[in-house]
N, C-alpha and C positions, 0 to 999 in steps of 0.2 A: 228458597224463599218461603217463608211462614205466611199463610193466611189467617193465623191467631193470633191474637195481641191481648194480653192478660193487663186491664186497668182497673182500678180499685173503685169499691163501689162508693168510699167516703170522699166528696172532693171538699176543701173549706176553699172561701170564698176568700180574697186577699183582704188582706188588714184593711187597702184603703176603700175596696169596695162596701165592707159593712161597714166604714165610718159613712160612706154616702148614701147607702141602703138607709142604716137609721136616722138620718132626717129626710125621706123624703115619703109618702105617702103609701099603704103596704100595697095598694091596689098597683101601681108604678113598679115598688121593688117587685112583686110577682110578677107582673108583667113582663120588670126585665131577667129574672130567674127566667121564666119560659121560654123567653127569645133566646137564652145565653145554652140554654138544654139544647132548643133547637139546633139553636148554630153546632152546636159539636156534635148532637146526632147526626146532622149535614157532611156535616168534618168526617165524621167515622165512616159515612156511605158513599163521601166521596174516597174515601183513603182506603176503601175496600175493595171497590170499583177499579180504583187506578190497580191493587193488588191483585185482581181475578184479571182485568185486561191484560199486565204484565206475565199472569199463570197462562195466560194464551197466548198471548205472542211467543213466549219461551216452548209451549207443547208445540203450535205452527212449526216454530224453527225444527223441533226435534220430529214429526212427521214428514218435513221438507226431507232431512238430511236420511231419515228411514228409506223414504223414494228414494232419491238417489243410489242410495247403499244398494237396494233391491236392485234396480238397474244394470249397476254395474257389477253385481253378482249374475245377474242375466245375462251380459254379452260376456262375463268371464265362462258363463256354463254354453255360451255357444260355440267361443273357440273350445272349449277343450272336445266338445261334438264330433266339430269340425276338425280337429287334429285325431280324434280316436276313428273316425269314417276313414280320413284318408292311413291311418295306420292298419285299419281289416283290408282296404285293398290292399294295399303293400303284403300283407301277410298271405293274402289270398294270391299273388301273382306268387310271391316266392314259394308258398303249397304248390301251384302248377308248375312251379321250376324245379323244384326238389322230386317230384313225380315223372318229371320226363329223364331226369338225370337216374332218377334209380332206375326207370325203363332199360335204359342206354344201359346201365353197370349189367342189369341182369341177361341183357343181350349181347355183352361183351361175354361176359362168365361164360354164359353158354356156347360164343364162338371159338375161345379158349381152348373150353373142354374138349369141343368137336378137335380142335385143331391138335391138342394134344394125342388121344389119342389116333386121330391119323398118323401124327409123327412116331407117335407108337409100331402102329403098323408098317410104317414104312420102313422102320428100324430093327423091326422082327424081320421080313422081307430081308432086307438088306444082309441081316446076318446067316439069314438062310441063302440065299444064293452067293454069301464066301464060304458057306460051310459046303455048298455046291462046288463051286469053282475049285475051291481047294482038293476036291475030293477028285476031282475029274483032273486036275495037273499035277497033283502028286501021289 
């Protein structure tokens, strides 16, 4: 909406106005020239008035609906808070679980190992007391 209004600075007076203008006395037609200025500079300050009133109610609306927007960007930015807190715990429990589980692997590996060679040795052993036993019945 325009707050300018482009009117011409030549206005003429209607045909039947100066036919009444020239008979009636200049001091009367002046008089009602002044009154007729006035009336429409009235005209224009009300009709400018109603146009700045209407420039604010229209900005009102549009800082109303700014709030809101704000707002409701504000509890959008507290779930997402809210959902990234409870995803570091989650991530943090699962770090402590991945940590006890490698624990486990590198103490299985290691029992393994032991256990292998044991069975190592037990199976060197073994073959030395057939290479015994053999030796001694045949």
């Amino acid at each position: 909406m325009s707050l300018v209004r482009k009117i011409s600075t030549v206005q003429e007076s209607p045909p039947a106005l100066q036919v009444i203008s020239a008979g009636l006395p200049k001091n009367v037609s002046r008089d009602a020239d002044v009154q007729r200025k006035r009336a429409r500079t009235l005209a224009k300050q009300q009709q400018a008035s109603e146009r700045v009133a209407a420039a604010a109610t229209e900005l009102a609306s549009g800082v109303n609906e700014a709030a809101s927007a704000a707002e409701e960007l504000k509890r959008a930015a507290t779930q997402i808070a809210t959902g990234a807190e409870e995803a570091s715990g989650a991530a943090q429990e699962s770090l402590a679980a991945i940590t006890q589980v490698s624990a486990a692997i590198t103490r299985q590996i290691a029992a393994v190992t032991q256990a292998q060679r044991t069975a190592e040795g037990i199976q060197t052993l073994a073959g030395e007391v057939n290479a015994q036993v053999g030796s001694t019945v045949g």
